[in-house]
C-alpha positions in Angstrom: 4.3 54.6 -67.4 3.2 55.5 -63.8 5.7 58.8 -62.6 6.7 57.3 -59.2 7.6 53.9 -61.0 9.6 56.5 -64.0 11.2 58.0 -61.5 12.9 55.2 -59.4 14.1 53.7 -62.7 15.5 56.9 -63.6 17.6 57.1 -60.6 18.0 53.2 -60.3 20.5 53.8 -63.9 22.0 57.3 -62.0 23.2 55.3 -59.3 24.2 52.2 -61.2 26.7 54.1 -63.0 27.6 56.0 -59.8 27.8 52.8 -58.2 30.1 51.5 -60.9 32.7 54.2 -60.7 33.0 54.1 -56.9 33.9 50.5 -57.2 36.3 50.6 -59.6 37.7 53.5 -57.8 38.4 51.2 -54.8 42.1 50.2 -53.7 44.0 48.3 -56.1 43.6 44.7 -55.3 43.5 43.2 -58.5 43.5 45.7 -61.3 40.7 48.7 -62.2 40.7 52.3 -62.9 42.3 52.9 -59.2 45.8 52.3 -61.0 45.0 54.9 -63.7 44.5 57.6 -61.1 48.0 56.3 -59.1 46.3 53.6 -56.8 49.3 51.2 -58.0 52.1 53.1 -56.4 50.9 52.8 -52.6 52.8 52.9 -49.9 53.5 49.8 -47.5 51.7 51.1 -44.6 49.1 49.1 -43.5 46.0 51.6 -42.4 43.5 53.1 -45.1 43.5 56.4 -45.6 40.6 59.2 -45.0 39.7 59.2 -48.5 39.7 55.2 -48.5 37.5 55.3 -45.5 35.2 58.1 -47.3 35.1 56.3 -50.0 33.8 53.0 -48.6 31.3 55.5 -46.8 30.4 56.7 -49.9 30.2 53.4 -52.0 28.0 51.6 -49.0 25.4 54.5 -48.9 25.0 54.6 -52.6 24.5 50.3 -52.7 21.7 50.6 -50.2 20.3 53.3 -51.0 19.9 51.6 -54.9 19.1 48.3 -53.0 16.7 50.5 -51.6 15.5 51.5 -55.2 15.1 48.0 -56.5 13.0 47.0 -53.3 10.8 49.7 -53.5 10.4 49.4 -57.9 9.0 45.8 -57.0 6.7 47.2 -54.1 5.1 49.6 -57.2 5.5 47.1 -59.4 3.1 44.5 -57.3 1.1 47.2 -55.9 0.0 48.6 -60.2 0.8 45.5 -62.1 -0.8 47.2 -65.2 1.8 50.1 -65.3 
């Protein structure tokens, strides 16, 4: 297997787990790991927290950046269709 196309796959299953725990660490709405770590017990005020906020940050950067990955595996993929 071509390194560059090794690579991105590589890191495509890093951030797919990553990926994974950020969303189930999201806000309850529904059920997820959030309750296990006390995300069931919020309070009634209506704003999100910092970490909230940070979190979304953090969970929006890691989607595109393994959007990112997936685009660019098919760009390799078309470009050495052997590999």
């Amino acid at each position: 297997m071509w390194w560059p196309i090794l690579t991105l796959s590589i890191l495509l299953v890093i951030l797919s787990v990553i990926l994974t725990g950020f969303i189930l660490l999201h806000k309850n709405r529904g059920g997820g790991l959030s309750d296990l770590f006390g995300g069931g017990m919020s309070s009634s005020m209506g704003g999100s927290s910092m970490a909230e906020r940070n979190l979304d940050r953090l969970t929006l950067t890691i989607g595109l950046i393994w959007l990112a990955c997936i685009i660019l595996l098919l760009v390799l993929y078309r470009v050495h269709p052997g590999q």
